[in-house]
C-alpha positions as MATLAB code, in Angstrom:
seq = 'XXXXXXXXXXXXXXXXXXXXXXXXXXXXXXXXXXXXXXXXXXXXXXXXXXXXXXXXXXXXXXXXXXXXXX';
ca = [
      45.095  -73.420   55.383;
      43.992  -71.874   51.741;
      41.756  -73.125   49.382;
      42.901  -74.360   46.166;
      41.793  -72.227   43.320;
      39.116  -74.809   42.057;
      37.751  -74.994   45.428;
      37.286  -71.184   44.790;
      36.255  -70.952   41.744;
      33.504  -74.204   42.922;
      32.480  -71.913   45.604;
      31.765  -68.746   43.612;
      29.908  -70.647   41.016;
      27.293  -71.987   43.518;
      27.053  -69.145   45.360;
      25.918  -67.471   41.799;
      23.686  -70.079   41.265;
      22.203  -69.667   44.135;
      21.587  -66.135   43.953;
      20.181  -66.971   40.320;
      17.483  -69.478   42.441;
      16.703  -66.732   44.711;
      16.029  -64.141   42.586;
      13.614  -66.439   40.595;
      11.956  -68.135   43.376;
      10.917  -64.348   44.756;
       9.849  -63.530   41.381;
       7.548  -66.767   41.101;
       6.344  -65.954   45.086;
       5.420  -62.319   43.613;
       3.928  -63.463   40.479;
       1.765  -66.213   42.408;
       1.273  -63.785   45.377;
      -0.220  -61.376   42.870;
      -2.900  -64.101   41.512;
      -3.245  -65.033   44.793;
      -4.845  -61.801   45.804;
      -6.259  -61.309   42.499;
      -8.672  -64.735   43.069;
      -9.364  -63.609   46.447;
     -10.741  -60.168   45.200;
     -12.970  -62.085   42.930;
     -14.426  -64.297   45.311;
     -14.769  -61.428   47.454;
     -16.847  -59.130   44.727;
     -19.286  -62.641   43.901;
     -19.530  -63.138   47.597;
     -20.988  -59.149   47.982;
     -22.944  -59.534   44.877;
     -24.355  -62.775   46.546;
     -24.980  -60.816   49.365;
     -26.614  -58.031   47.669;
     -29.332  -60.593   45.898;
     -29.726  -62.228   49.180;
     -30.804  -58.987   51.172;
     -32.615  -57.952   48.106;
     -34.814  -60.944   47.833;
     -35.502  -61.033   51.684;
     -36.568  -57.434   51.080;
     -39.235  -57.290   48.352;
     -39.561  -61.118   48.303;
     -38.659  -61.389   44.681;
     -35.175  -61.597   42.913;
     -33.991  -58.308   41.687;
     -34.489  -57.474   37.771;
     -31.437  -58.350   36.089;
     -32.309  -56.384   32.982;
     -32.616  -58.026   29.707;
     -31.231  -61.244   28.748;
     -27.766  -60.905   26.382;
];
């Protein structure tokens, strides 16, 4: 048994539609994936720099000079 043309033509159409969701649903996961790893980076250098205070401080018992104020 064939398909009728519209049933054809109805089948094409969503299959192009739902290439067109695909493609922009990996290009949203990149984009978000990319500030994703971005954020984590950040939290990552403040947690170090945290780190880096901490070990300071337990070292000469005062906080290190920060230089002068802006």
């Amino acid at each position: 048994m064939e398909e009728s043309p519209q049933v054809a033509a109805d089948t094409a159409r969503a299959e192009e539609l739902l290439g067109q969701m695909s493609d922009q649903v990996g290009t949203w996961s990149s984009k978000l994936s990319f500030q994703f790893l971005k954020g984590v980076a950040r939290v990552r250098e403040e947690a170090e720099d945290i780190w880096a205070e901490a070990q300071s401080l337990h070292r000469t018992g005062r906080p290190p000079d920060k230089g002068p104020a802006a």
